[in-house]
VOPAGU-2260 file (C-alpha; in pm, 1 decimal, decimal comma):
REM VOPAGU-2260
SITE   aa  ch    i         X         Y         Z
SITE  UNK   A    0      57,1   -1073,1    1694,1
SITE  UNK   A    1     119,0    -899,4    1379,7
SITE  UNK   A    2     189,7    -499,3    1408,0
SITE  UNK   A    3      93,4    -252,7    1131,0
SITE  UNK   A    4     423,9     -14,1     978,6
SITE  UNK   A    5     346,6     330,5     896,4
SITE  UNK   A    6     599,6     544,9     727,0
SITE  UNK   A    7     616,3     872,1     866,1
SITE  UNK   A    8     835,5    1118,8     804,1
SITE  UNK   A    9     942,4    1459,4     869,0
SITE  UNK   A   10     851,0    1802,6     713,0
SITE  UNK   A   11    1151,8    2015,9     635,2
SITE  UNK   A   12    1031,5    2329,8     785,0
SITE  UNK   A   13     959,4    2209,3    1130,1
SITE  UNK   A   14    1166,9    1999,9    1340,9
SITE  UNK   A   15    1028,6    1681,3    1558,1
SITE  UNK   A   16     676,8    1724,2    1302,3
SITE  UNK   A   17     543,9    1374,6    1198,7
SITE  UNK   A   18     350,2    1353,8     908,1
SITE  UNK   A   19     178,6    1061,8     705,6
SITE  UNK   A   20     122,4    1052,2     356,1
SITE  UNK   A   21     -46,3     823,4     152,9
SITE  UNK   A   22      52,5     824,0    -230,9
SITE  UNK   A   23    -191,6     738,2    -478,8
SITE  UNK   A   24    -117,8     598,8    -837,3
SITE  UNK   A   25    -221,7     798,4   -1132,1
SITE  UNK   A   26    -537,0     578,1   -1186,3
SITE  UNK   A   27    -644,6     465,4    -880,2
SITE  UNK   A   28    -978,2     805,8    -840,0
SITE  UNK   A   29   -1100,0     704,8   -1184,6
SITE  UNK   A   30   -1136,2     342,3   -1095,3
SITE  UNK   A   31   -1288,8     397,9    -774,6
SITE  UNK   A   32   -1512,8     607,6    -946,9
SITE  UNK   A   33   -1614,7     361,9   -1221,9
SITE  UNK   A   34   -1665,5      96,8    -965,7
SITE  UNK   A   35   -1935,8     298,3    -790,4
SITE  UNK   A   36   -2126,2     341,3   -1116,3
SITE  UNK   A   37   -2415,9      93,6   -1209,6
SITE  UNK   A   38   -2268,7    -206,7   -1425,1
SITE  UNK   A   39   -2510,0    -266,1   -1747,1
SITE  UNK   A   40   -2550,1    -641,4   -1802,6
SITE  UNK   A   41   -2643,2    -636,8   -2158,4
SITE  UNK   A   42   -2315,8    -435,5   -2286,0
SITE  UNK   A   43   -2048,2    -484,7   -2018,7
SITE  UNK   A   44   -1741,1    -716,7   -2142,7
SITE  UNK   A   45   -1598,9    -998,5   -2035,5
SITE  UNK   A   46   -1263,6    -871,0   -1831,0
SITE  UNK   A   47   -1554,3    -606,5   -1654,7
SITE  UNK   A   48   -1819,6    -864,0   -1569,8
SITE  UNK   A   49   -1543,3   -1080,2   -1412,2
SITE  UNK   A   50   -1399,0    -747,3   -1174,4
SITE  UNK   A   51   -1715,9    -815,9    -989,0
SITE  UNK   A   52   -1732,7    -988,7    -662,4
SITE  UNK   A   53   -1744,7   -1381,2    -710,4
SITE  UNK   A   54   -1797,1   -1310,4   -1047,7
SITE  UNK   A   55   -1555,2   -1564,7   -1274,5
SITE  UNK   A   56   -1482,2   -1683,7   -1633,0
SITE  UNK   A   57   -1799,1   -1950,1   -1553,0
SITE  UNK   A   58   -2068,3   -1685,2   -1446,9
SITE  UNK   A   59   -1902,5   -1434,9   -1657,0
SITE  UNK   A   60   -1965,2   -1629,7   -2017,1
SITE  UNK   A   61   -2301,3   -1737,3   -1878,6
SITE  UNK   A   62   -2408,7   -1348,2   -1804,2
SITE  UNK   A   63   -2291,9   -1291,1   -2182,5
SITE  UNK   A   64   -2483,5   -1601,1   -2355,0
SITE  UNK   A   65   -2816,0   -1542,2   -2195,3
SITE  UNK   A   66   -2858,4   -1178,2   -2341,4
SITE  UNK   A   67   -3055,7    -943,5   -2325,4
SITE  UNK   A   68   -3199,3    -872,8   -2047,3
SITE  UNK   A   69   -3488,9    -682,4   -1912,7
SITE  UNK   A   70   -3396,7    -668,4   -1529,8
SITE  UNK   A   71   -3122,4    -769,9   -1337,8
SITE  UNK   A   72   -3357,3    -981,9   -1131,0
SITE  UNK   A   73   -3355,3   -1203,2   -1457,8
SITE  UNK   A   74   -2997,6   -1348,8   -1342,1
SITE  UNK   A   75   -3204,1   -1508,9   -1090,9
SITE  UNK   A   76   -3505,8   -1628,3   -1216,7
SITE  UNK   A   77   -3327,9   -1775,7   -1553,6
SITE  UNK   A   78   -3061,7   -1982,6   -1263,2
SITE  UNK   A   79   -2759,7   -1789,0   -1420,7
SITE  UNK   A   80   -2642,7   -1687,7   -1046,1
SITE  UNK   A   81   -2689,9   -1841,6    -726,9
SITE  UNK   A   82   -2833,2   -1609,7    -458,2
SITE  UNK   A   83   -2546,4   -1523,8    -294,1
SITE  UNK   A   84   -2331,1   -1422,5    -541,7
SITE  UNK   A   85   -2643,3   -1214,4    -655,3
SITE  UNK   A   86   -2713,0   -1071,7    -320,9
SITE  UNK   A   87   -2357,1    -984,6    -335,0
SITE  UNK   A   88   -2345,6    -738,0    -672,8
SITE  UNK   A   89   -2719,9    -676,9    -673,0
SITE  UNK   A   90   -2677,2    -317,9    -634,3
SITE  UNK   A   91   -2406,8    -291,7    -867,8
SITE  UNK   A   92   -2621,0    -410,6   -1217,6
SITE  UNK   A   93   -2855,3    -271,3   -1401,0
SITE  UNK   A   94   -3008,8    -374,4   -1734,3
SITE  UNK   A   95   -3065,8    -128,9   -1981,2
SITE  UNK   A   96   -3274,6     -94,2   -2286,6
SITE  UNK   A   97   -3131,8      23,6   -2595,1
């Protein structure tokens, strides 16, 4: 049975106090915020395609060569993704005109 380590430790001002603190690297908000934003599969690069879930070099190049796109169902229906790595990122992607 493995057992989880927390580092605690103790405020100056009061004594026995336990408090936890988790640090954060400078660019860890910005990322999580990017991630939650819709991916557009006509413009996104390579190294961003491939941060996607089950997404690699393979699907990635293929997602590249068969642009543009009008929807993102199109990964589908033109057998560039399997269904489940589709139902995976679905609500990730969007296509956009331009």
């Amino acid at each position: 049975m493995r057992m989880e380590h927390r580092v605690r430790s103790r405020p100056a001002g009061r004594f026995g106090a336990l408090e936890e603190r988790r640090v954060e690297g400078p660019g860890e908000a910005p990322v999580r915020a990017a991630r939650d934003m819709a991916m557009d599969i006509n413009t996104a690069q390579l190294p961003r395609l491939k941060s996607l879930t089950g997404i690699g070099e393979h699907y990635a190049k293929k997602i590249v060569e068969g642009r543009p796109y009008r929807d993102r169902e199109e990964l589908l229906t033109r057998h560039i993704l399997p269904h489940y790595i589709y139902g995976r990122i679905m609500d990730r992607l969007c296509a956009s005109q331009s």
